[in-house]
N, C-alpha and C positions, 0 to 999 in steps of 0.2 A: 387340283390346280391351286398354285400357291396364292397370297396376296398379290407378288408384282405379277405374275402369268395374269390373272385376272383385268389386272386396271391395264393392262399392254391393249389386251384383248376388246376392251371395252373403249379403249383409246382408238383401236384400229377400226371399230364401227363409227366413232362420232369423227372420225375426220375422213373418212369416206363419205357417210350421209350426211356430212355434216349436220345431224343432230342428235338428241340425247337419248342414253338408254335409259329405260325406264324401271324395266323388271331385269334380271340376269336370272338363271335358274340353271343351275349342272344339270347333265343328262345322265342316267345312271353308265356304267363304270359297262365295258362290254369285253372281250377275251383281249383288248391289242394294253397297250399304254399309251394310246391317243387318250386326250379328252378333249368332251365336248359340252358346250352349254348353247342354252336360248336365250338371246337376248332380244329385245320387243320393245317398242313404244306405241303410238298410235299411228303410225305411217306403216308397219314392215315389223317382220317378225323373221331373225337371221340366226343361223348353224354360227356356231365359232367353234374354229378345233383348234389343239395347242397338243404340238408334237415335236422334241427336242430330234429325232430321228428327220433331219433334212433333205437324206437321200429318197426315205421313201416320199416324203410332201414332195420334192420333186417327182416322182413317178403319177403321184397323183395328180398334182398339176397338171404333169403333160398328158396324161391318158385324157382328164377333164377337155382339155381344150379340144385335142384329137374326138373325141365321140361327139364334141360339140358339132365340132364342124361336120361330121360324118349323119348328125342328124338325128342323134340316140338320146334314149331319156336317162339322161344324165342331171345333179345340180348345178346349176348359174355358179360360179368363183367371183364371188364380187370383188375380194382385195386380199391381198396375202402380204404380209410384214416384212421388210428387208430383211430381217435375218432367216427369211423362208421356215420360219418354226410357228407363225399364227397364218389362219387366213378364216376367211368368212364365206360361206356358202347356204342358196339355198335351203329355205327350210322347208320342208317334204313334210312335215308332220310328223304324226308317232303311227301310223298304220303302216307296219309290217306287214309282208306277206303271211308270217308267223304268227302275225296277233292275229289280222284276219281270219286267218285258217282255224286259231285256237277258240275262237268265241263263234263265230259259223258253224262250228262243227259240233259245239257245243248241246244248238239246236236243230242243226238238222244233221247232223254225222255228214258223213264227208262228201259234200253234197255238188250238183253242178255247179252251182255259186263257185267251190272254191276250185272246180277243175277247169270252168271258163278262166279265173284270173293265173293259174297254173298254164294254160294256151296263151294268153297274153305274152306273158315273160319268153314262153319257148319260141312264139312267135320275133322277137328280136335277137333272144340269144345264137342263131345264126349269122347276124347282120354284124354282132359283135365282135364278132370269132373269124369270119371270114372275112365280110366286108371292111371291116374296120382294121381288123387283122392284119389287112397287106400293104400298110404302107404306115402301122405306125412307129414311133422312133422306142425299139428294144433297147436304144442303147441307157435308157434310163431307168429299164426298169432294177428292182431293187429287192431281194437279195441277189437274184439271177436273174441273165436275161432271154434264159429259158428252162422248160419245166425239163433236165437235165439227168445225168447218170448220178452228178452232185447232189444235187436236190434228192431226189427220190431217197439216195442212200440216208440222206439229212432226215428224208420222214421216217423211212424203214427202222433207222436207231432212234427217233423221238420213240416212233415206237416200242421197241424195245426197250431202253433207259427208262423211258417213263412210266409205263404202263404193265408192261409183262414182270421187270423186275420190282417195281410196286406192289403190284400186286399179286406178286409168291409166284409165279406162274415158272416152271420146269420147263427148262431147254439146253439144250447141247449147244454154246456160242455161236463154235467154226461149223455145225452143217447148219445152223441160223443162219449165219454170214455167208456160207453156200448158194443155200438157196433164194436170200436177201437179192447176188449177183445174177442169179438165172431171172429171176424175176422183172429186177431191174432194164437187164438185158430184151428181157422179150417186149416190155411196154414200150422201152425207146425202138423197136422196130416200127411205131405206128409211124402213120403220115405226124407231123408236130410242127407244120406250117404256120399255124391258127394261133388266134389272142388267146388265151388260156387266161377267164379273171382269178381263178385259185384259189377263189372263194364264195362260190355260186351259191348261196341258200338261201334261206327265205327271208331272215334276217337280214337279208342286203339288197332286200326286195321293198321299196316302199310304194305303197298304193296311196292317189289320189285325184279325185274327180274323176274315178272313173278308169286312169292310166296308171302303167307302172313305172316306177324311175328305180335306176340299179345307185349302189351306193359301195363304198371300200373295195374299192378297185384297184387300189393300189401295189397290192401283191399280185398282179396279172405280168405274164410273160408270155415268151412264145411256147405252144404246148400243142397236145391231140385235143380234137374237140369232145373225146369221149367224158375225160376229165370233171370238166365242169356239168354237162347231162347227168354222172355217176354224185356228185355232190347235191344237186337240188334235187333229183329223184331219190337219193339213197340218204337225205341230208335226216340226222335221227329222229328229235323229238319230233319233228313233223309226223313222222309217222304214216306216211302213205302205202294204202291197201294196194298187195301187190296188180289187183286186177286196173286198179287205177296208172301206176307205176307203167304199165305195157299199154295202154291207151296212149299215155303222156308219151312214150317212147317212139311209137309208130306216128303220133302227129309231129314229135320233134324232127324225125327222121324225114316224113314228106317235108317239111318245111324246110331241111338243109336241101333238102333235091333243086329247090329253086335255084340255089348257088353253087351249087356242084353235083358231079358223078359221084353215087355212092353204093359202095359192094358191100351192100346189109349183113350178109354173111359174115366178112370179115371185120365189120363196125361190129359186131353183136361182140363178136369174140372177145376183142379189145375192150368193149365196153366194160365186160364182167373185169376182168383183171382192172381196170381201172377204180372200178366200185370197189375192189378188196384195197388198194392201195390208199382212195380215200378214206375207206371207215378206218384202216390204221394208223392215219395222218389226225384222225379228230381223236381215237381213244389214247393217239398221245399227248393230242391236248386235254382231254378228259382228267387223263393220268397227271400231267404237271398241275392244273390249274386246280385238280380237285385232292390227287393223295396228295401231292407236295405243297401245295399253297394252301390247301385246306380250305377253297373254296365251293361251297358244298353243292350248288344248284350244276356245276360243273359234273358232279357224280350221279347226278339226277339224270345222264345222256346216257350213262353208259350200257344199261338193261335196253334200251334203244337199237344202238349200235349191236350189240349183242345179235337183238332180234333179227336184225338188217345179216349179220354176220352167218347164221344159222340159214336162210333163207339163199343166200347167194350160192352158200357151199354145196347144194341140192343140187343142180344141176350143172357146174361149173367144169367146163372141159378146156384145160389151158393147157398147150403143146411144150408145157415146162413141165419137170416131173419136181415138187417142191416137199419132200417129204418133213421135213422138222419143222417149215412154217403150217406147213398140213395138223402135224399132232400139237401145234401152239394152240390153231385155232380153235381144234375138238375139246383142249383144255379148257378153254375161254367159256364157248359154248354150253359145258357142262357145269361150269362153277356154278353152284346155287348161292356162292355168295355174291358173285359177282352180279348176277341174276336180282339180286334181294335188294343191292347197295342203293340206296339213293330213292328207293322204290316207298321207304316208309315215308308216309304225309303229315306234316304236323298241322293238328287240331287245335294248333293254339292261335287266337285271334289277337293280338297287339291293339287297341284303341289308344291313336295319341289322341289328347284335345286341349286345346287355344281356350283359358275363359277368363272372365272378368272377376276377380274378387268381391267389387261391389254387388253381381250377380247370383254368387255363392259357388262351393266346390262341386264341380258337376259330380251327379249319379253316376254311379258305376254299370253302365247298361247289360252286365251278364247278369245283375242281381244277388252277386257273392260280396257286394262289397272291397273297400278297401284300395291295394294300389298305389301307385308311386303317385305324390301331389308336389311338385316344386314349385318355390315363390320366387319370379323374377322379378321378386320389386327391389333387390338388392341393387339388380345394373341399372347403370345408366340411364336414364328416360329419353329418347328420342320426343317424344308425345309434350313433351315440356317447350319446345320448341318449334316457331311457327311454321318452319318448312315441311316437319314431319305432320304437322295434326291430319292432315286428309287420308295420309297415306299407310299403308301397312306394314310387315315384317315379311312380305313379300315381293316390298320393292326395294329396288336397289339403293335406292339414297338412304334406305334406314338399313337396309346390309351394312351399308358399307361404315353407319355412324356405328353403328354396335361392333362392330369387328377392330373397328380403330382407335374408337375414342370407351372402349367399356371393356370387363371383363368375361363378356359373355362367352370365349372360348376353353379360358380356364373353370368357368362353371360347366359348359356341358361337357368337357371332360370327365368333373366328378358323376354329372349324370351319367353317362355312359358307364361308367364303372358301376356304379348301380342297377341301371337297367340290365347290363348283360349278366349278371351273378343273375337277378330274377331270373330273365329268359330262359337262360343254358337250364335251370333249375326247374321251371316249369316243362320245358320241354322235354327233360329226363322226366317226370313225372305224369308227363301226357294230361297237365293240364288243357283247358280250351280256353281260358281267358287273362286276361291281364292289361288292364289298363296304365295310364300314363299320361299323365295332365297338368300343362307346365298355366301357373296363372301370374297375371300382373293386373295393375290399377285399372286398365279398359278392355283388355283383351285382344290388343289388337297390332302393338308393336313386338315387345320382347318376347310377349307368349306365344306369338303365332309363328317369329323367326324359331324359337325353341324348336316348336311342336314340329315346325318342318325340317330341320336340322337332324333332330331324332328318326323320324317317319323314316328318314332315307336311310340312314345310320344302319336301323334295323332290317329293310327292304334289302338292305346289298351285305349284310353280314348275317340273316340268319332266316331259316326254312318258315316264316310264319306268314301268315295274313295281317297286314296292316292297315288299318280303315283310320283316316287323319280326317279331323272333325275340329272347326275355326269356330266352336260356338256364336260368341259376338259377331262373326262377318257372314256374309255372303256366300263363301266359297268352300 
């Protein structure tokens, strides 16, 4: 988010509520080119997105309004900017379906805890699909306004372009493109009445007090309902034990019965074919966002998917005969590289920390010594001036002096070029520690905006553990 994206966005809060933001904080970076931050004062704590893609913010608008009225847990739209590219929503917290699930599971493995709030979500995503389904306006939706012969072919060659040819993977084009059409062909036979969100997974699942609210709904059209059940049950790093999978199946299923007739036999059928077409719709995102962007927690899905892939093919009886996307799979399946990618864990812990010079250079807490030490007493002092004294490098009014009136961007550029030569370097090496400790006069302006600056830096560009530590503060 650039400088003017930001003060628009911060602009569209304070004349809405008409009052002041206090904190601003970006939210980490997720697969679209939305972005999103928190912005909070002492009344309200509010979502702000910023997306130059206008068609899709319209989709999302209107599905927002539409589920509103239908009753569904969806976020509040408090105010959206004339030029339909900011708006403010809801803020649901940071509890995922996926976080929950990864920290529950942690301690009791995959426990009824997480299969009751797994029943929760199945328990609406009928109401979504069907009821809400039949009267809302397709004609907004955005890229298509239904899950189509188009679409499909669009995912079938993500997957291909992206991921088979990435990844070395042997195949015949034209009986690919073959079989791509039979395929294709057999999915559009289902019923495709229904909202199809297009992106069901846990991720877009946020838990609070209790209930659950859906989120990025944007890419929803009209589609089968198999779709979206094959995405949150088949959805990868979740990782759900197949005997859970067919629990979650059979209450999804009684629960559509409330809203309609349904021939199990032939939902089953359909379903599996839709579970093959999502897991190659995500390892082509796997493939762009991880071989081609080289964004690496993206490659961390793919031994996932894999597994999910190996599992389905077992008993998979579909009235297409698809022989070259058949031996793609058994390719996939059997790569041990592919199997390996993303699987190794780095043992390197990242400590940033915020200190006071007058306090002294903090200890190195692995006990090896040493470590990157920067002095931000060069920039600019907020702290010299009475507005800032109370406040910290994690509110907005000292963001916004440092970022305007001082050099601190051109400094953490040179930091980053520094930290990243260490990192890449220790993590070739299989270190497990490495500190990072930006100081100034109190510890509580330049060095904590630093420290946080970095923290995130590292978090969204590189495989390690980051533990960020405000010495002189609270927090």
């Amino acid at each position: 988010m650039n400088t003017t994206e930001k003060n628009e966005i911060i602009e569209l809060f304070e004349n809405h509520f008409n009052e002041k933001v206090e904190t601003f904080e970006m939210l980490p970076p997720s697969g679209s080119y939305r972005q999103y931050c928190r912005m909070q004062n002492n009344n309200r704590s509010v979502i702000g997105a910023v997306n130059t893609d206008v068609k899709e913010n319209t989709a999302f608008l209107s599905f927002s309004n539409h589920f509103k009225t239908n009753g569904l847990p969806v976020p509040d739209v408090f105010a959206v900017s004339s030029d339909l590219k900011k708006y403010l929503q809801e803020d649901l917290g940071d509890t995922t379906l996926f976080r929950f699930l990864s920290t529950t599971r942690e301690k009791e493995g995959f426990s009824e805890n997480i299969v009751s709030e797994y029943k929760k979500v199945l328990k609406v995503l009928p109401k979504i699909q069907v009821i809400a389904g039949k009267d809302i306006d397709y004609s907004v939706c955005y890229p298509r306004a239904a899950f189509d012969k188009q679409s499909m072919m669009w995912d079938l060659n993500y997957f291909k372009y992206y991921f088979l040819k990435l990844a070395k993977i042997h195949f015949d084009e034209q009986a690919l493109e073959d079989d791509f059409q039979l395929f294709s062909n057999f999915l559009l036979s289902a019923n495709s009445g229904f909202f199809l969100y297009r992106d069901f997974q846990s991720r877009n699942v946020m838990l609070k007090d209790g209930d659950v609210y859906f989120i990025d709904y944007q890419g929803g059209r009209q589609g089968a309902l198999q779709y979206d059940l094959a995405s949150l049950l088949y959805d990868g790093k979740a990782d759900i034990p197949q005997s859970v999978r067919t629990q979650l199946f059979n209450f999804y299923l009684n629960e559509l019965k409330k809203y309609m007739t349904v021939d199990e036999e032939k939902f089953t059928v359909f379903f599996k074919g839709f579970v093959l077409i999502r897991i190659m719709q995500a390892m082509g995102a796997y493939g762009f966002r991880g071989f081609y962007e080289k964004k690496e927690h993206f490659l961390k899905s793919i031994p996932y998917a894999l597994k999910n892939l190996e599992f389905i093919l077992k008993d998979i009886k579909l009235p297409v005969k698809m022989p070259e996307l058949l031996s793609v799979f058994q390719q996939l399946i059997n790569s041990d590289v592919l199997k390996e990618i993303g699987q190794v864990k780095s043992n390197l812990t990242v400590t940033v920390t915020s200190f006071s010079y007058k306090k002294g250079i903090p200890d190195d807490p692995s006990g090896n010594g040493g470590g990157h030490v920067f002095d931000c007493r060069a920039i600019n002092n907020p702290g010299r001036y009475a507005e800032y004294k109370e406040l910290t490098g994690k509110d907005l009014a000292v963001q916004e002096f440092l970022e305007q009136k001082s050099e601190i961007g051109l400094f953490l550029n040179s930091v980053k070029a520094l930290v990243n030569q260490s990192v890449k370097n220790y993590l070739e090496r299989d270190f497990s520690h490495l500190s990072v400790s930006f100081g100034c006069t109190g510890g509580q302006h330049r060095s904590v905006y630093s420290a946080e600056k970095i923290a995130k830096h590292l978090e969204n560009n590189f495989p390690v553990n980051v533990v960020l530590v405000h010495r002189e503060q609270q927090f």
